[in-house]
Every structure is written in structure tokens, then in C-alpha cells.
C-alpha positions in Angstrom: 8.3 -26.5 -39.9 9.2 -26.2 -36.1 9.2 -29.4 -35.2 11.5 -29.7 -38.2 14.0 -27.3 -37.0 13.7 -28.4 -33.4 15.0 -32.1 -34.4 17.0 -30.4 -36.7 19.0 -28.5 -33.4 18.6 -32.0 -31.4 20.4 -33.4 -33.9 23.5 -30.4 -34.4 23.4 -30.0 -30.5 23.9 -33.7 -30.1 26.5 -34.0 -32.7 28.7 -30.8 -31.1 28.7 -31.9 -27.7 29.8 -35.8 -28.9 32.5 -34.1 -30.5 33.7 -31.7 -28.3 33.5 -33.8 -25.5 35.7 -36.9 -27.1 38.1 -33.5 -27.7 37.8 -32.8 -23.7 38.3 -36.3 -23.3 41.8 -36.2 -25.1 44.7 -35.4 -22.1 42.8 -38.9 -20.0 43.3 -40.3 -23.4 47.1 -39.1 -23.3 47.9 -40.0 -19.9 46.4 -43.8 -20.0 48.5 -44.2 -23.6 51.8 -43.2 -22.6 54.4 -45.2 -22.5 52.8 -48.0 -22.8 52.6 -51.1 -25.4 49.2 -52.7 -27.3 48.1 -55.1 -25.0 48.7 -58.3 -26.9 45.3 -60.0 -25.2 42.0 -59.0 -24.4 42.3 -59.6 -20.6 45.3 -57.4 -20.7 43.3 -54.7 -22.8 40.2 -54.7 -21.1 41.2 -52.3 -18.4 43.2 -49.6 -21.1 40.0 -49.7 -23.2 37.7 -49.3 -19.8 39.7 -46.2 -19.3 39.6 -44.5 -22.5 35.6 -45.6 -22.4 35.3 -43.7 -18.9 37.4 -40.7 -20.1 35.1 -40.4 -23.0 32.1 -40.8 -21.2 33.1 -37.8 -19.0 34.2 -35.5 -21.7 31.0 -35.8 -23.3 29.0 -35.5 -20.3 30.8 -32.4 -19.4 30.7 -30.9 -22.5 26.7 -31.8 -22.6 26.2 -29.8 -18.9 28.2 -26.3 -20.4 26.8 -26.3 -24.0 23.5 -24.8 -22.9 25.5 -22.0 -20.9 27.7 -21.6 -23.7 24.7 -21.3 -25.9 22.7 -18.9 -23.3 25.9 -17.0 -23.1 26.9 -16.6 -26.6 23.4 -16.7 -28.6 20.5 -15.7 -27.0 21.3 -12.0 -24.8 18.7 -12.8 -22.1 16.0 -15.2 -23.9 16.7 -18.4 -21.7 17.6 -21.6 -23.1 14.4 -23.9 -21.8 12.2 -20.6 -23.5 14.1 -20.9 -26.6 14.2 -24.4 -26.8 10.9 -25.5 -25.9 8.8 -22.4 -27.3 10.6 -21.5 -30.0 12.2 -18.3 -31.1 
């Protein structure tokens, strides 16, 4: 049953940082789309889509490094996360 619920939270923690973090990664987003075109070729796209992948990538990598503080903060009133997380509750 707990290693059931521990994969189980792997999986939710996993799936709320992806999304919040493509969220975070939304004003890069805005900012390397405006004003401009599609790029009719791939050479000409390769740098847009390298900068939307790198804005992504950074969204979700800081949401990843605050959701444990978020969770420490909001959840667990002075249990630590590591104690939670790897010796259960």
C-alpha cells in the first residue's frame, strides 16, 4: 500500500510541476511569438522552436525546485518534505 501511494505522488508531483512549469514558461513563449510569421522552412524554424524548447525547459525546472517549498509550506506545518517523502506520513 505505500509504495503504492508513493508512485502514486511521483506520479501527481510529476504531472503538476510539467504543467505549471509550461504555465511559467508562457511570457518566453509570448515574447519569441510576437510579431512574427511561421517560418516557412525548417532552417528558418529551428531557432523559434529552440527557444520555446529552452523556455519550457526552464519553466519546468523552476517550477520543479519551488514545489517542494510550496508543499513544505502549504501541507506539512513542520514535518519536512525528505521525512514525509521518504518515510511516509
Amino acid at each position: 500500500m505505500r509504495s503504492f501511494l508513493r508512485s502514486n505522488f511521483i506520479r501527481t508531483y510529476i504531472t503538476i510541476g510539467a504543467t505549471l512549469g509550461v504555465i511559467l514558461a508562457v511570457p518566453p513563449w509570448q515574447a519569441a511569438l510576437a510579431g512574427r510569421a511561421l517560418p516557412p522552412t525548417w532552417h528558418e524554424a529551428k531557432p523559434l522552436l529552440l527557444a520555446l524548447a529552452l523556455a519550457s525547459g526552464h519553466g519546468v525546472l523552476r517550477m520543479y525546485s519551488w514545489l517542494p517549498s510550496v508543499i513544505y509550506h502549504v501541507g506539512f506545518h513542520g514535518v519536512t518534505f525528505q521525512h514525509w517523502l521518504f518515510d511516509g506520513w
